[in-house]
C-alpha positions in Angstrom: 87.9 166.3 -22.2 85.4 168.3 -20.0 84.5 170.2 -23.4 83.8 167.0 -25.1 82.1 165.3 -22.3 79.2 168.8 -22.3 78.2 168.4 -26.4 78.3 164.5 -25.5 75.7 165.2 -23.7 74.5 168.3 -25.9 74.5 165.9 -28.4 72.2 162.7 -26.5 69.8 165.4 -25.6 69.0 166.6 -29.5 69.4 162.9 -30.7 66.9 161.5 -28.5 64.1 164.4 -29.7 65.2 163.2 -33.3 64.5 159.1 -32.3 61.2 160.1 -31.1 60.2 161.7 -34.5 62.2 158.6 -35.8 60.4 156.6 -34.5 56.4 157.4 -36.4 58.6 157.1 -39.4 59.9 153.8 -39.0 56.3 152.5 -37.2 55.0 153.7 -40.7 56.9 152.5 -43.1 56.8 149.3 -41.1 53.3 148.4 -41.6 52.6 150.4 -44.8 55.3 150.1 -46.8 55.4 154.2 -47.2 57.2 156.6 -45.9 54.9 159.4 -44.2 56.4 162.9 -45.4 53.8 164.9 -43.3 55.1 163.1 -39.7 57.9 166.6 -39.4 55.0 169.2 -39.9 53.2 166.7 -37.0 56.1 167.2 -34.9 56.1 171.4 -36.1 52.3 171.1 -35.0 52.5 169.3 -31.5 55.2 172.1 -31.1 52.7 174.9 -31.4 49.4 173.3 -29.9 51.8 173.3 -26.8 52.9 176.4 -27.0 49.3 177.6 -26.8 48.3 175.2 -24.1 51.4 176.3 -22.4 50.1 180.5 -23.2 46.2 179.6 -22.1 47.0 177.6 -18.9 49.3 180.9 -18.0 46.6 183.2 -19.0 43.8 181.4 -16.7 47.1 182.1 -13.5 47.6 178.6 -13.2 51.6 178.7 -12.1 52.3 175.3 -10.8 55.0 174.1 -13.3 55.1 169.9 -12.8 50.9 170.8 -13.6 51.0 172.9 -16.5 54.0 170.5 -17.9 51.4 167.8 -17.3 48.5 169.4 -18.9 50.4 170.5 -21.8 51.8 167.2 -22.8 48.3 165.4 -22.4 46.4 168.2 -24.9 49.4 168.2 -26.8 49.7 164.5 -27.6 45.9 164.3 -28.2 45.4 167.1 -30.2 48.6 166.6 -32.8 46.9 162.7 -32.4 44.0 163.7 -34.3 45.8 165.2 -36.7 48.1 162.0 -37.2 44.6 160.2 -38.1 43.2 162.8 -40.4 46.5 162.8 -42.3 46.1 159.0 -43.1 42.8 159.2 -43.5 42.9 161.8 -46.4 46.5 161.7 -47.4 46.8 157.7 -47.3 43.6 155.4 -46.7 42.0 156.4 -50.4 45.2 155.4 -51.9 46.4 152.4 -50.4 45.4 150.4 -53.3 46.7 153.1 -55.8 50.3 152.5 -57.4 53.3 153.2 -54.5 53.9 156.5 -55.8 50.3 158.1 -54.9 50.4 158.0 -51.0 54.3 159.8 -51.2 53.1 162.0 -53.3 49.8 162.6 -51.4 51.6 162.8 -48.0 54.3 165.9 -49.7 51.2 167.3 -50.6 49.6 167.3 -47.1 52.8 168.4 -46.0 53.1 171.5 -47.9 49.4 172.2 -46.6 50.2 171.7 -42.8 53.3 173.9 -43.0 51.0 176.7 -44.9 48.4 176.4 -42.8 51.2 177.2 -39.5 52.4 179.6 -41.4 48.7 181.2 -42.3 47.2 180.9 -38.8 50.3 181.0 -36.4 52.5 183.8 -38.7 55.8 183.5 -40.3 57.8 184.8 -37.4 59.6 182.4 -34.7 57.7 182.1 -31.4 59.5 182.4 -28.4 58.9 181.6 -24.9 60.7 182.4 -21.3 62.4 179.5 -19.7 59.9 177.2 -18.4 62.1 174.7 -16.6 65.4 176.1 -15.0 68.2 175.0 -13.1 70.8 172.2 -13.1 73.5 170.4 -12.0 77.1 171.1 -12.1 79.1 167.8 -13.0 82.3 168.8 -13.4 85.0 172.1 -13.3 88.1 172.2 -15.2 91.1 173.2 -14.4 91.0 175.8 -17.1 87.4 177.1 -15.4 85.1 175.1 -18.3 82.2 173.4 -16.3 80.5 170.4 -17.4 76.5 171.2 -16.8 73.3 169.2 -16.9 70.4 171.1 -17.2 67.3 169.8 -15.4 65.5 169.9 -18.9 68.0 167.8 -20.6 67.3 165.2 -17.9 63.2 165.7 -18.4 64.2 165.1 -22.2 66.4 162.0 -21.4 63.8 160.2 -19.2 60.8 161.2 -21.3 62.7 159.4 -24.0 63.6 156.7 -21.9 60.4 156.4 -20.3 58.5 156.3 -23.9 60.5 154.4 -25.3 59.5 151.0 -22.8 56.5 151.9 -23.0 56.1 152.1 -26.5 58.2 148.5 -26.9 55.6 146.9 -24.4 53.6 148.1 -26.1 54.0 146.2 -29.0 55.6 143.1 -27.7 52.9 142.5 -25.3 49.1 144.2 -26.3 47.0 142.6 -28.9 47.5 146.3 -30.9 51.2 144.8 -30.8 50.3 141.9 -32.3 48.2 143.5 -34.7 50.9 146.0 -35.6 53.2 143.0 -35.9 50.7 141.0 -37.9 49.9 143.7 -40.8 53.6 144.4 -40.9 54.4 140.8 -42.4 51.2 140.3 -44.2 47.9 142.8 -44.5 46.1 139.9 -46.4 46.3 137.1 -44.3 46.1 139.5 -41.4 42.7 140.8 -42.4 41.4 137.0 -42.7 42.1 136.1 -39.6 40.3 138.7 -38.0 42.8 142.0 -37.7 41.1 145.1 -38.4 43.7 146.5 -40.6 42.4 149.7 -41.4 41.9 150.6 -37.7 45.2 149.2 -36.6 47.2 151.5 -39.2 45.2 154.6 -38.1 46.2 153.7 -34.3 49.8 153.4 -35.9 49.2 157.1 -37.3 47.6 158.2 -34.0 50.6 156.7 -31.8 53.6 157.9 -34.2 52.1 161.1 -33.8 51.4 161.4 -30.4 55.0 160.7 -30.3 56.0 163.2 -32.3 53.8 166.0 -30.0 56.0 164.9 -27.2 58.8 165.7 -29.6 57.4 169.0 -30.0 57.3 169.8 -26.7 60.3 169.1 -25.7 61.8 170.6 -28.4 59.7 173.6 -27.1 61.6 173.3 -23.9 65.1 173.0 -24.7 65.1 175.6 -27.0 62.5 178.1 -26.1 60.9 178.6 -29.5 58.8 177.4 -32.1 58.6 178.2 -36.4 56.2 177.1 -38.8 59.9 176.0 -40.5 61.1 173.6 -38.0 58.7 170.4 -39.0 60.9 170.0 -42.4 64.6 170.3 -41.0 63.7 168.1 -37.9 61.7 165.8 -40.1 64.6 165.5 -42.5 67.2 164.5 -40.0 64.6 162.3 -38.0 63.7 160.6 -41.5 67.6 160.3 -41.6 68.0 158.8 -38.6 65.8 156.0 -39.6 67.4 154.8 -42.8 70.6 155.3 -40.7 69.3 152.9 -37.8 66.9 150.7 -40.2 63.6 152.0 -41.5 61.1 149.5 -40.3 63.0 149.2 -37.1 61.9 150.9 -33.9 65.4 150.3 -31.8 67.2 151.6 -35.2 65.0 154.6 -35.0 66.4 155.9 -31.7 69.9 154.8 -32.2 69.9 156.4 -35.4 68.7 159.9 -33.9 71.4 159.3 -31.0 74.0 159.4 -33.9 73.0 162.1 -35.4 72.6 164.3 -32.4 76.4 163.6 -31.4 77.2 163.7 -34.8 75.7 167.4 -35.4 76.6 168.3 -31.9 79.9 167.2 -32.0 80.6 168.3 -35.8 80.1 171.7 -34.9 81.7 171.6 -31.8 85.7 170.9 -33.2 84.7 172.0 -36.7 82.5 173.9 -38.8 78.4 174.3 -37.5 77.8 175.1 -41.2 78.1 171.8 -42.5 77.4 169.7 -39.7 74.2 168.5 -41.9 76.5 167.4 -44.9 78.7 165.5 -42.0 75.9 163.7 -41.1 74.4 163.0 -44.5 78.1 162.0 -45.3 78.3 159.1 -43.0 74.8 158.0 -43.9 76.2 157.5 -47.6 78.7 155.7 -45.7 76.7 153.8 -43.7 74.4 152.5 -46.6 77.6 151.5 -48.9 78.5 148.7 -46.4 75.2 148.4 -44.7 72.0 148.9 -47.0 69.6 148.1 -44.6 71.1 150.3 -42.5 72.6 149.6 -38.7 69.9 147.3 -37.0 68.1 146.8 -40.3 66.9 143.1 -41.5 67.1 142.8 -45.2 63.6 142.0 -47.1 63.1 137.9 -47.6 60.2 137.4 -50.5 58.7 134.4 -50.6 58.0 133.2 -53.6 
């Protein structure tokens, strides 16, 4: 029990990095209709820009942690922000009109250009860094010796989630961005005429899904200690997972759905084999979608006619 009660946790830690990433997918596809393919290789560069924030601020002798931390996650999410609007301004705004297929096809493309250009600038090999943030909590000892541990980065990631999360769902509920957000989502047209910018309020969608995923990035830079010019396309894949699995289009399916597939990794390779805890969790999401096309909190599509 004490050995399943650690990769619970193990596993609410990882999920809740993939439900931020989730969640610029499901903010996207929500108001445009598309699904971004470029948002992993945002999460891959928020990563990096703050692993060299983190490197700079170090290099100036700045050593005050809850700073630096601070620092890096504000020119982290404003950075990999400007990036977000410069994908949808190349990648997506020229083709809006085009048939579906062009802005998928556009956003692979700009995919395969951001991961190049990592791999070009930054270099193929993974960069590591020292523990930033150490210490913990012991919750629990067994009676066989097997000791149940929070780390105090796992509760940073946790309550950064949290902590986004209601803000990101007042947000829209309660700002006229919101209601913009929530008005181009149902109808761009009719939007438009009575007086929504759409054009700026899907590049503010572009700008927040990916100052979300930069958060991502960093604290994917914590928990693990290292960065690859690689990582943007797995993580992107299971984040893009967890939002059909929770209901693309759905921002409180996003995060469920990358909880479930954080304990269902983390657990999978736990009891069984860490080889094919990704075919486990594509498995249930066949599963899922048999029974439950629009996925878990997903609302099926009503066309007026």
């Amino acid at each position: 029990m004490d050995y399943f009660a650690q990769q619970l946790i193990n596993g609410l830690v990882l999920g809740s990095i993939y439900g931020l990433i989730a969640i610029g997918y499901t903010m996207v596809y929500g108001i445009v209709g598309m699904i971004n393919f470029a948002h992993g290789d945002i999460f891959m560069i928020g990563g990096f820009i703050a692993l060299i924030t983190f490197l700079i601020l170090v290099s100036f002798g700045l050593t005050a942690v809850p700073l630096i931390l601070l620092v890096v996650l504000l020119v982290s999410m404003a950075i990999t922000a400007l990036y977000g609007w410069t994908v949808e301004r190349i990648a997506y705004r020229p083709l809006r009109h085009s048939f579906r297929l062009a802005p998928m096809l556009s956003a692979i493309g700009m995919s395969f250009v951001l991961t190049n250009y990592s791999q070009v600038a930054q270099g193929a090999r993974v960069k590591p860094v020292p523990p930033i943030i150490t210490g913990g909590y012991t919750l629990h000892e067994g009676a066989e010796g097997f000791v149940v541990q929070l780390s105090n980065v796992q509760i940073i990631v946790v309550i950064t989630t949290v902590v986004l999360l209601a803000l990101f769902t007042w947000l829209v509920s309660r700002t006229r961005l919101g209601r913009d957000m929530r008005a181009c989502e149902q109808d761009q047209t009719m939007a438009s005429l009575l007086g929504v910018d759409v054009d700026r309020t899907i590049s503010m969608t572009f700008v927040i899904g990916a100052a979300l995923a930069a958060v991502a990035g960093m604290m994917y830079l914590l928990y693990y200690g290292l960065v690859d010019f690689f990582m943007g396309f797995v993580a992107g894949i299971k984040a893009f997972t967890a939002a059909v699995l929770g209901g693309i289009g759905s921002l409180p399916g996003a995060m469920l759905g990358g909880l479930l597939i954080g304990l269902i990794e983390t657990l999978w390779s736990a009891y069984f084999s860490v080889e094919y805890k990704d075919v486990a969790a594509f498995s249930i999401l066949i599963v899922v979608l048999i029974f439950l096309p629009t996925g878990l909190l997903g609302r099926p599509e009503v066309e007026k006619v």
